[in-house]
N, C-alpha and C positions, 0 to 999 in steps of 0.2 A: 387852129394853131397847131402847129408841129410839136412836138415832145421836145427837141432842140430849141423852141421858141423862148421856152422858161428857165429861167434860172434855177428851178429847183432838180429841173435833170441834169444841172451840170456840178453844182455844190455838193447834193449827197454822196457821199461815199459808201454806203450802203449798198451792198449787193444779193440782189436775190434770184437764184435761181431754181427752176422747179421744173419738176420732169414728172409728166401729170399722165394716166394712163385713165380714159373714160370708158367702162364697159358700155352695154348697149342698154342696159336698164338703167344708167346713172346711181347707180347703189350708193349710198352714203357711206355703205364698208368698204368699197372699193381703197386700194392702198395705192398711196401717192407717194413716192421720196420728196422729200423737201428742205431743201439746202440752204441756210441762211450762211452771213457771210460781213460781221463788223467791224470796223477800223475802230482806232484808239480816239476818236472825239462821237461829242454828242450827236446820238441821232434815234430815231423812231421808226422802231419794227414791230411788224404787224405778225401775223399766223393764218395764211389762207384755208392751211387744211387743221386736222384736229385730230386728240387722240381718238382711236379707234374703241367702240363703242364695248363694255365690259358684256352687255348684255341689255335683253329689249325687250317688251310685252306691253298687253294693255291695264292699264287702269279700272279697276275691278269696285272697288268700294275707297273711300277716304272717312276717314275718324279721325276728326284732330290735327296733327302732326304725321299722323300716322296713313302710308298709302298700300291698299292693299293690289297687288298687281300678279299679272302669271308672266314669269321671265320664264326663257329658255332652260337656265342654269335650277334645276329639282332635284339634283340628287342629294345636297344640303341645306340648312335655312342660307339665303341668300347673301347674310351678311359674312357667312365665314369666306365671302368672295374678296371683299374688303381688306384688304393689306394694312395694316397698322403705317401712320404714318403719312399715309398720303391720302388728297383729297377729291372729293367725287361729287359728282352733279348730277341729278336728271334733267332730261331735255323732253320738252314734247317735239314729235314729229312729224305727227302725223292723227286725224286726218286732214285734210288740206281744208277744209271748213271749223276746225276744232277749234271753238275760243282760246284755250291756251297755246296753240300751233307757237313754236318758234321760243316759249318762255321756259325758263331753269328756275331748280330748287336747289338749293344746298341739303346736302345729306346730313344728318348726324350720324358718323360714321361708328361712335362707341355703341351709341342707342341701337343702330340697327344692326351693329356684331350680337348683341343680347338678345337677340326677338330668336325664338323656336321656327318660328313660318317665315317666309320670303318679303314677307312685307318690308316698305323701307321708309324709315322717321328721318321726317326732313326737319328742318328748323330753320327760325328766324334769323335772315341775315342781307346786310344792305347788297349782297349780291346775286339776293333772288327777285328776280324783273315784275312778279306780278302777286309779290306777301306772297302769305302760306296757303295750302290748296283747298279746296271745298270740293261739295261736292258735285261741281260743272266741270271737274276735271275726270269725271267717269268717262273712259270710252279713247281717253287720248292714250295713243301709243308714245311710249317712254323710251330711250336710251338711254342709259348709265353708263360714265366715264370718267375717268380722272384730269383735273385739271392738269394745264400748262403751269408750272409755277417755275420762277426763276432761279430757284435749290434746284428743283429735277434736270432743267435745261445745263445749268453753267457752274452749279456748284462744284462738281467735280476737274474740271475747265480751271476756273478761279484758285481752287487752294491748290491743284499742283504747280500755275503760276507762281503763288504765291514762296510754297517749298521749294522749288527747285529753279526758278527764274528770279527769285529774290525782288520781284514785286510788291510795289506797295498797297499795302489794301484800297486806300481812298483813292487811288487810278480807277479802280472798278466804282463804277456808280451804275446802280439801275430804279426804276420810276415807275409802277404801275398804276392802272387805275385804283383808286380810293372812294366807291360810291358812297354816300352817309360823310365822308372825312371832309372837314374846312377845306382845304386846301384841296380837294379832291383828288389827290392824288398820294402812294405812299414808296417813301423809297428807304435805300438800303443801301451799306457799304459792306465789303467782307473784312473779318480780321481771323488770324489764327489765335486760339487760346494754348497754355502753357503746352497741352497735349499736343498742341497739332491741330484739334478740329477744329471746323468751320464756324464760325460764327458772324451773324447778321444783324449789323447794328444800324439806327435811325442818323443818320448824316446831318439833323434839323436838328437835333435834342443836345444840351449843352453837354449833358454827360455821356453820350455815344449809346444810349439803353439799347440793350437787347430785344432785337425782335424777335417775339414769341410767336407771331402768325405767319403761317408760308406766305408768300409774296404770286399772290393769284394771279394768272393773266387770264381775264374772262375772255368767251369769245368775241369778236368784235372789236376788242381794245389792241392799244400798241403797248409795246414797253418802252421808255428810252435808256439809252445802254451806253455808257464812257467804259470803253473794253481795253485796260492795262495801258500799260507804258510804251511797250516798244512795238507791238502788234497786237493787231485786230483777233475775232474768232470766227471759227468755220464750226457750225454747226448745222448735225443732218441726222434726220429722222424721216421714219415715215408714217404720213398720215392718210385721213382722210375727211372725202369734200363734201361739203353740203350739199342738200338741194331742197332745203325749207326758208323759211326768214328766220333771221335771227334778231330779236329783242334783245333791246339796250336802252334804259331808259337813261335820258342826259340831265344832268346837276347843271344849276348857273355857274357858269365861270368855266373851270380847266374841265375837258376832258379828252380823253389819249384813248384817240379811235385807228383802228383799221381797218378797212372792208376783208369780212371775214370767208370769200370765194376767188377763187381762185384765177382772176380774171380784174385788168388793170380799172379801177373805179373812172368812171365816166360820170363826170359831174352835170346835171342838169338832164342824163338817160339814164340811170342807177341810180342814182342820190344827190342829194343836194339842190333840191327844187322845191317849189311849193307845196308838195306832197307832204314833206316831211316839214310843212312849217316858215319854210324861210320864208324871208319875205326880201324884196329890193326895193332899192333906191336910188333916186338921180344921183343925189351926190350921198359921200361916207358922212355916218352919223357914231357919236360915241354909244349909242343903242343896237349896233347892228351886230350882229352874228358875225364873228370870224372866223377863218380858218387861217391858222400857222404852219407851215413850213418850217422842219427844223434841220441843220444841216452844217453841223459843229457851233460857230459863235455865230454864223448866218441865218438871220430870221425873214422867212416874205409872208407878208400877212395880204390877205384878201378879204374882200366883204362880198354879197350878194348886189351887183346892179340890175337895177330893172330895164328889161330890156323892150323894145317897139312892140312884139309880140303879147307881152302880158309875163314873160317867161323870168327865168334872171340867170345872170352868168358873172361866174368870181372872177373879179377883178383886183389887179393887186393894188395896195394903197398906197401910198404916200409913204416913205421911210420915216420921214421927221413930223410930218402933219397930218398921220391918219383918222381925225379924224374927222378931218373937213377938206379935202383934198387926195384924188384919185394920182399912184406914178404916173409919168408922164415917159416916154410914151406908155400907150397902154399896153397892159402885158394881163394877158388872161391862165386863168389855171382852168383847162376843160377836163383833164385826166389826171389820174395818180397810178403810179402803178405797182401792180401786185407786188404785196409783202410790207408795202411802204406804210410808215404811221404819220399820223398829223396830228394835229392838235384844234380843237374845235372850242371856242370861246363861245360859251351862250350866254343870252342877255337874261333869259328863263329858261326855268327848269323844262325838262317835257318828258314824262313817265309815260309816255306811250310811245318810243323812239323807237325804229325797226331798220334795219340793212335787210334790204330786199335780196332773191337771186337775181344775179345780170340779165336786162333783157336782152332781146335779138338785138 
């Protein structure tokens, strides 16, 4: 099927453009510019590349909470590296046989401003992929970086809208992943307080409460974003690209994925096949995995069919009767392409969930 074949390349408004520079080692520091680009209705962005990494070493001993490691950064205890305020991850990288290869900790960033040595105290949080660490995490190489969070992205973006374009806050909506949350997802609206500043409140809660935790975009996930009133935004950074897997374990029900490489997802060669689980079917069943397409108040939902090979391949379903009847005619989703986010309905959980790099 051609990219023009689906409705979903002609609905999204979303635009993504990336201007991607590969040295000859593939370095994960390698810097990539990367331009996102949203209109004023709902829709689902992804993050192909990522902040670039604070700093990197191996894993030396673990106690607890606590990881003892050698980073680059010795001329102070490691955590005076830590900026108040904002939030950080370790990532394994490497080596490519390493049980934890591809899985993140959450930092405690107070805890590890107070330690003397370089060590760095993680803690418990639904957005560490594989619990807290032991010790079979010796020997893994780490990167440390700051989250994507939607304050750092667009806060600054939003409240001069808000001052100086006379916008209203509830035009801005945005939606990220929520691993551990009901509803598995958590969103946020902007308002100015008497001063002026920014404030981030819950759009679900009857009294608009204050959101008190940054608005995380792990890697691998999408955001969904309603971007003001009268126009879209253009946002650019530079980052950079992976070249390990990346762990994401999936919740039943909602969750708001991206392919987090920089190269358009090929469903059924990259993901989305047996590998990872799915299974097909002749006809759609109310038990089957789907994927959603989101693109303003336009939804295309797909499920996994099974195909003569043994293989399966998403097909879209039914508008009114999905779940006992395939569209008519058939319309297949083989590709998504970079930047873009979806939405993936599971029937079960699955903690051992991974985005591969793209194959040949």
């Amino acid at each position: 099927m051609k990219k023009s074949d689906s409705p979903f390349f002609t609905a999204a408004c979303l635009t993504i453009l990336l201007f991607l520079g590969f040295g000859s080692h593939g370095s994960a520091q390698e810097s990539s510019p990367y331009i996102l680009q949203t209109g004023c209705r709902l829709e689902l962005a992804g993050f192909p590349v990522m902040a670039p990494a604070l700093d990197a070493g191996t894993v030396v001993s673990v106690k607890g909470s606590v990881i003892s490691w050698n980073p680059t950064f010795q001329d102070k205890p490691f955590g005076s590296a830590l900026p108040p305020g904002e939030e950080f991850y370790a990532e394994v990288v490497a080596p490519p046989s390493h049980a934890w290869l591809g899985h993140r900790l959450e930092i405690d960033e107070a805890a590890t401003r107070t330690r003397s040595d370089h060590s760095l105290v993680v803690m418990a949080s639904p957005l560490n992929t594989r619990g807290l660490p032991d010790g079979s995490m010796i020997g893994a190489r780490l990167e440390v970086r700051r989250h994507l969070t939607v304050e750092a992205l667009w806060g600054e973006t939003v409240k001069n809208r808000l001052i100086f374009a006379g916008e209203k806050g509830d035009s801005f909506f945005f939606s990220v992943a929520g691993p551990g949350s009901p509803a598995g997802t958590r969103s946020a609206t902007p308002r100015l307080d008497s001063q002026n500043l920014l404030a981030w409140l819950d759009p679900y809660s009857a009294s608009l409460a204050k959101i008190n935790q940054p608005m995380v975009i792990p890697p691998g996930t999408a955001v969904a974003t309603t971007f003001g009133e009268r126009r879209g935004s253009a946002l650019g950074f530079s980052g950079v690209t992976k070249t390990w897997p990346t762990a994401l374990p999936l919740q039943a029900g909602i969750n708001l994925l991206a392919y987090p490489y920089p190269r358009d997802l090929r469903l059924g060669v990259d993901w989305g096949t047996t590998r990872e689980g799915f299974q097909g079917a002749a006809k759609p069943s109310p038990t089957q995995d789907l994927i959603e397409i989101w693109a303003g108040k336009d939804r295309f939902v797909y499920a996994p069919e099974l195909q003569a090979d043994g293989g399966i391949r998403w097909r879209r379903l039914h508008p009114v009767f999905p779940n006992r009847d395939w569209a008519s005619p058939a319309s297949y989703l083989d590709q998504i392409p970079v930047g873009q986010g979806f939405v993936l309905r599971k029937a079960k959980a699955d903690p051992r969930h991974f985005f591969y790099t793209p194959n040949p």
